[in-house]
C-alpha positions as CSV (number, residue, x, y, z in Angstrom):
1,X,229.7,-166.1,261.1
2,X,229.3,-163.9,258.1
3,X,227.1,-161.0,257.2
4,X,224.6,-162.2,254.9
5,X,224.3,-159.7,252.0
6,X,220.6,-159.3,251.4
7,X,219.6,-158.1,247.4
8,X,216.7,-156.3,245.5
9,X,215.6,-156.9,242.1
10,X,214.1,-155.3,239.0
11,X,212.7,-156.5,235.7
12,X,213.3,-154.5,232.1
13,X,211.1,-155.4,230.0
14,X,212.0,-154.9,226.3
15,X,208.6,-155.1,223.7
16,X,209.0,-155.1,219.7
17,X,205.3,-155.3,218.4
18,X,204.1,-154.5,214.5
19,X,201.8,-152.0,213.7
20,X,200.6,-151.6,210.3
21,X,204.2,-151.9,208.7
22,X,206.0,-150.0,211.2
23,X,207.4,-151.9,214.1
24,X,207.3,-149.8,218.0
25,X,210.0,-150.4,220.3
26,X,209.1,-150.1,224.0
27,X,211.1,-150.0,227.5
28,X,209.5,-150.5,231.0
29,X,211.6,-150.7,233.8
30,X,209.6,-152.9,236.9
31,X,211.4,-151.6,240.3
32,X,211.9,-153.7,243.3
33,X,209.4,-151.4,244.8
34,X,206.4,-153.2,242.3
35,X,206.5,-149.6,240.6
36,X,206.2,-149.7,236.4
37,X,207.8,-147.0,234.4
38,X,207.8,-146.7,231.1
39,X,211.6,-145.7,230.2
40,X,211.2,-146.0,226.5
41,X,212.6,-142.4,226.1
42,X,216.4,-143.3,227.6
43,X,217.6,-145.1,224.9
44,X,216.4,-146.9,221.7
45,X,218.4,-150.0,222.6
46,X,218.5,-152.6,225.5
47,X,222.3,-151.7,225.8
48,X,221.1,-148.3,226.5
49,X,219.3,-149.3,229.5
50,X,221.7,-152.2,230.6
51,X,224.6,-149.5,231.2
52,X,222.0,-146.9,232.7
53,X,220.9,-149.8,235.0
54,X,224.6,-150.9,235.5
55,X,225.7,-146.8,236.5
56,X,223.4,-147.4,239.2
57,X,224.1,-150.4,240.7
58,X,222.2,-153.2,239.1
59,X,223.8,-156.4,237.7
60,X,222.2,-158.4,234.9
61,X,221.3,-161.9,236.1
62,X,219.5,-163.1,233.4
63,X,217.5,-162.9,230.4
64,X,214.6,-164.4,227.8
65,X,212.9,-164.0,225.0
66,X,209.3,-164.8,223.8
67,X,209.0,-164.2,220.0
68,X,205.3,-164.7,218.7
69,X,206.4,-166.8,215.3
70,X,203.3,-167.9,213.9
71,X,202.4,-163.7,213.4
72,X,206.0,-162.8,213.8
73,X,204.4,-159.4,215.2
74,X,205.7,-159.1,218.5
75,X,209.0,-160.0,220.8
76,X,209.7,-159.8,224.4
77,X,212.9,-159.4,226.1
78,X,213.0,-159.7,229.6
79,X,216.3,-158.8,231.5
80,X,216.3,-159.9,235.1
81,X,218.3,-157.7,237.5
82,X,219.9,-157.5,241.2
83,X,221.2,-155.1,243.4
84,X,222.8,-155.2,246.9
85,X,221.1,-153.7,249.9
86,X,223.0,-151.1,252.1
């Protein structure tokens, strides 16, 4: 029988929100571990921290987006990602 290949996962949370007329653009990277890290200061764009996350092992699995339309003020990206154990 085959080994069975056991895998940890992560969250990156990308957040767009308005403020005044300015829009800020946050990063928070949610380790397997239930840490929370703001990462904001990596890179200015999710592609930024996709390849970081990739250099290191992680694989994208999936992703979603909540956009607050009726204010149009703020958008979440959330990027789901795995990693093999051992």
């Amino acid at each position: 029988m085959g080994r069975m290949v056991a895998w940890e996962y992560a969250l990156l949370v990308r957040r767009y929100q308005a403020q005044g007329r300015n829009f800020h653009v946050s990063f928070v990277w949610y380790g397997p571990d239930g840490s929370r890290t703001d990462i904001t200061a990596y890179g200015d764009t999710a592609i930024a921290h996709l390849n970081r996350a990739g250099r290191e092992g992680w694989e994208l699995v999936s992703a979603a987006e909540d956009v607050n339309n009726v204010q149009g003020s703020t958008e979440v990206h959330r990027y789901h990602l795995k990693r093999q154990l051992g």
